[in-house]
C-alpha positions as CSV (number, residue, x, y, z in Angstrom):
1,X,0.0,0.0,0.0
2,X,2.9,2.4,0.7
3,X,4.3,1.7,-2.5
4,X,1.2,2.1,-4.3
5,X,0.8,5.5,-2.8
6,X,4.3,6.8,-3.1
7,X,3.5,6.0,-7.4
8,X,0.5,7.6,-7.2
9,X,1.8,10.7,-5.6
10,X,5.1,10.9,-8.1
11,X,2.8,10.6,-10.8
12,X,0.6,13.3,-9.5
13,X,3.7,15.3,-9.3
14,X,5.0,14.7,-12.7
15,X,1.9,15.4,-14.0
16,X,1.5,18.5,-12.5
17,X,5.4,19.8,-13.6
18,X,4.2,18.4,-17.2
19,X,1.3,20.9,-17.2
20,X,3.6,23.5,-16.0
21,X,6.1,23.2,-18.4
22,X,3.9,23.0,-21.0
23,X,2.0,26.5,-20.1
24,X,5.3,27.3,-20.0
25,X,6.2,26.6,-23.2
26,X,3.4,27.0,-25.0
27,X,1.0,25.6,-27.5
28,X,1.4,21.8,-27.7
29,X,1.8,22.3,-32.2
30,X,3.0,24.7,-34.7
31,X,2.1,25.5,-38.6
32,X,5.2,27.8,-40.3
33,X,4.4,28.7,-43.5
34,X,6.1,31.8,-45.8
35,X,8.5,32.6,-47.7
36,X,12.0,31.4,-48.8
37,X,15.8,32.6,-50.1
38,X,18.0,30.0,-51.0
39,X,21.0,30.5,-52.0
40,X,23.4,27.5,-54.1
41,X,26.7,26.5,-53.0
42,X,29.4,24.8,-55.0
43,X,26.9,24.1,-57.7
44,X,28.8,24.2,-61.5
45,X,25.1,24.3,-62.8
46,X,23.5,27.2,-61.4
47,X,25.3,29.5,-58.3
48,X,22.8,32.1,-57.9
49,X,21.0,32.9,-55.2
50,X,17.3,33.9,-55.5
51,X,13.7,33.9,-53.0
52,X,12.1,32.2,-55.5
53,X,10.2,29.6,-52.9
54,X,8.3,29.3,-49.9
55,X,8.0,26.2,-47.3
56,X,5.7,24.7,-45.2
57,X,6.3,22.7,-41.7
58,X,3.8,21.7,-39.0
59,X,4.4,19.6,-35.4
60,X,3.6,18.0,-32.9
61,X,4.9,18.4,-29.3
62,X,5.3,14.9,-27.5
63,X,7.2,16.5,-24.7
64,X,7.0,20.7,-24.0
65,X,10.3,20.6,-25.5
66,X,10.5,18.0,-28.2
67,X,8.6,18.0,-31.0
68,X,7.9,15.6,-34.1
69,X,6.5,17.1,-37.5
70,X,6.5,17.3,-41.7
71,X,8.2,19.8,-43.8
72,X,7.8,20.6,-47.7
73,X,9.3,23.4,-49.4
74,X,10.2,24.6,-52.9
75,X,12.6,26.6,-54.8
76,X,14.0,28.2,-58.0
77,X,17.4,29.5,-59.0
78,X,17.4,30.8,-62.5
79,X,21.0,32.0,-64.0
80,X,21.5,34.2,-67.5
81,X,24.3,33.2,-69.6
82,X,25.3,35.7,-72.2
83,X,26.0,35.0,-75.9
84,X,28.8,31.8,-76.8
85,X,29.9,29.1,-78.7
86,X,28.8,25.7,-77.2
87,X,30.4,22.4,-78.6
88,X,27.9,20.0,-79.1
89,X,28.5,15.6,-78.6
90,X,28.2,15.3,-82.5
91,X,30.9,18.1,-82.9
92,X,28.8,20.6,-84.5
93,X,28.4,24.0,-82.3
94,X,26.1,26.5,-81.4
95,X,26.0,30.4,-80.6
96,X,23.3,31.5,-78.6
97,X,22.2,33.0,-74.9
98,X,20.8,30.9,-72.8
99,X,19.4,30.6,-69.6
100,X,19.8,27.8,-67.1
101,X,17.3,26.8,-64.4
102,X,17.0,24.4,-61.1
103,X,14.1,23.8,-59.3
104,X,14.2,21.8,-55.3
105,X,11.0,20.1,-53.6
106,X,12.4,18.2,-50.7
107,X,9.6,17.0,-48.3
108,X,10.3,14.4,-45.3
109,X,10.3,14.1,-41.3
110,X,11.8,16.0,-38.9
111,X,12.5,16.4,-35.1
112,X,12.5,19.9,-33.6
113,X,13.7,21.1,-29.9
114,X,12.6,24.2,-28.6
115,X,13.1,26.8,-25.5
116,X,11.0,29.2,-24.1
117,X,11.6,33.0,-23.1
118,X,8.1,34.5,-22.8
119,X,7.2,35.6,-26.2
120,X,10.1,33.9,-27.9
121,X,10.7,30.2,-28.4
122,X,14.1,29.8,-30.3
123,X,14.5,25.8,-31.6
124,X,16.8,23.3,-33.1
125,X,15.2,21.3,-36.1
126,X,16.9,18.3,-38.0
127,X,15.0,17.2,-41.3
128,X,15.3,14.0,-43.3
129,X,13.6,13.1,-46.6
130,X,13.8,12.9,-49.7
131,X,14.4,15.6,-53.1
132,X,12.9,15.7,-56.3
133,X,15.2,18.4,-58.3
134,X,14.3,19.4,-62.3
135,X,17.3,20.9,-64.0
136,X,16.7,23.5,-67.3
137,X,18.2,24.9,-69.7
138,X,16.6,27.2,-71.8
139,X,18.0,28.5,-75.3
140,X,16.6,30.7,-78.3
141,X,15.6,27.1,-79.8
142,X,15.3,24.6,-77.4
143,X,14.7,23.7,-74.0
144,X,16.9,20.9,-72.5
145,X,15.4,19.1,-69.0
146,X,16.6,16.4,-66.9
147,X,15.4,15.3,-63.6
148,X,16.2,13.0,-60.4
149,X,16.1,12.3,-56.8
150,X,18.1,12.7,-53.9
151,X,18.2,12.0,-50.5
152,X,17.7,15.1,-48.5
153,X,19.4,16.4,-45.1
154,X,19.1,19.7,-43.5
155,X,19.7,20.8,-40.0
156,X,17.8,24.7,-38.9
157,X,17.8,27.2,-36.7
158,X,14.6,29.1,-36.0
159,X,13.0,31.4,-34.1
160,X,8.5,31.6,-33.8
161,X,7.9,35.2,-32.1
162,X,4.6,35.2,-30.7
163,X,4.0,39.5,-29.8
164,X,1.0,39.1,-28.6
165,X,0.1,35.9,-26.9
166,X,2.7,32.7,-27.3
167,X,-0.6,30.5,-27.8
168,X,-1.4,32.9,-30.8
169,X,-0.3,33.5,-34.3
170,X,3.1,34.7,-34.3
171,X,6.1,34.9,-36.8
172,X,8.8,32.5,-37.8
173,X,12.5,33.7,-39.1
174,X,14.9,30.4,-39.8
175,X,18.3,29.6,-41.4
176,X,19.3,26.4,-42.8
177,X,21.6,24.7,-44.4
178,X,20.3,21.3,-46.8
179,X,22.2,18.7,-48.3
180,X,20.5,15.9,-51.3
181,X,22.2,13.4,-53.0
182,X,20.9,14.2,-56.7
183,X,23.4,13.5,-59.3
184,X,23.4,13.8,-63.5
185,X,27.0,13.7,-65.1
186,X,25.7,15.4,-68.0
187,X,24.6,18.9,-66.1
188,X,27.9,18.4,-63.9
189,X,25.1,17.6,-61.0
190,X,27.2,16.2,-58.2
191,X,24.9,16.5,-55.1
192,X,23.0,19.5,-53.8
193,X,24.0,21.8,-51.3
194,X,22.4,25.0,-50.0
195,X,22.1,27.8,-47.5
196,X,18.9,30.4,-47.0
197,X,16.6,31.7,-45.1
198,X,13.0,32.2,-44.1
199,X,10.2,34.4,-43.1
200,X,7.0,33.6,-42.6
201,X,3.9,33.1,-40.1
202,X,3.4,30.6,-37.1
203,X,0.5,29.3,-36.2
């Protein structure tokens, strides 16, 4: 019977410090949705950075502080090439402009961590997935398209400010950094890595 009792009371108790963290911290999900910049690294194909894109990524907190949830985003760098000579495979050639174009979709899992400082809740995220990436490129003639998939990594850093009530709609500024395995030898495609940012609204 004591035992019984001392398990009822410790559950009791870490109920109640459950609840309390949790008004704590806030509401027990999150929606971010908004825009986003991304910006190409080490990419022969197209280096540009552009905000052509915008994400989505919704949660669900199993613990105040630790959250599991979706993502999607997308994204498109476009790059201008002036007038050249290109050598084609059957050795004739070609001078023209052209423009070349890569498009990103990754969509997967993710686990987030959060903290808690009244209005702000700062959090680390880490995403897996997959990538589906469509490579262009555009000339006066002829549009040449290839496309593949990639696994997809990418660890964030975020912020959801909530001004006026933490259990209310809020905003949401995060930087990343994503890595997918997509690969074509023929648009020197040798994995995908980028950095960026986003803005957007948290629900």
């Amino acid at each position: 019977m004591k035992k019984l009792t001392c398990l009822l009371v410790s559950l009791f108790a870490f109920l109640l410090l459950v609840n309390e963290a949790d008004a704590q911290m806030g509401k027990r999900s999150y929606i971010n949705i908004g825009w986003q910049f991304n910006a190409p690294i080490s990419n022969q194909f197209v280096d540009r950075a552009q905000g052509y894109g915008a994400y989505i990524q919704s949660g669900y907190y199993v613990t105040p502080m630790l959250a599991v949830g979706t993502f999607s985003s997308f994204g498109t760098n476009d790059e201008y090439y002036p007038k050249q000579t290109y050598q084609l495979e059957d050795g004739a050639a070609v001078t023209t402009d052209l423009y070349r174009s890569i498009f990103q979709t990754p969509f997967g899992v993710s686990v987030r961590m959060r903290a808690s400082w009244c209005e702000f809740q700062p959090y680390f995220e880490a995403k897996i997935g997959a990538e589906y990436s469509l490579q262009s490129v555009y000339m006066s003639t002829f549009i040449s398209r290839v496309s593949n998939w990639g696994f997809y990594v990418s660890p964030e850093i975020g912020l959801s400010y909530y001004p006026f009530h933490k259990d209310d709609v809020g905003f949401h500024f995060a930087a990343y950094y994503s890595y997918s395995t997509n690969h074509h030898d023929g648009f020197d495609i040798h994995g995908l890595n980028n950095l960026g940012f986003k803005l957007g609204i948290a629900f």
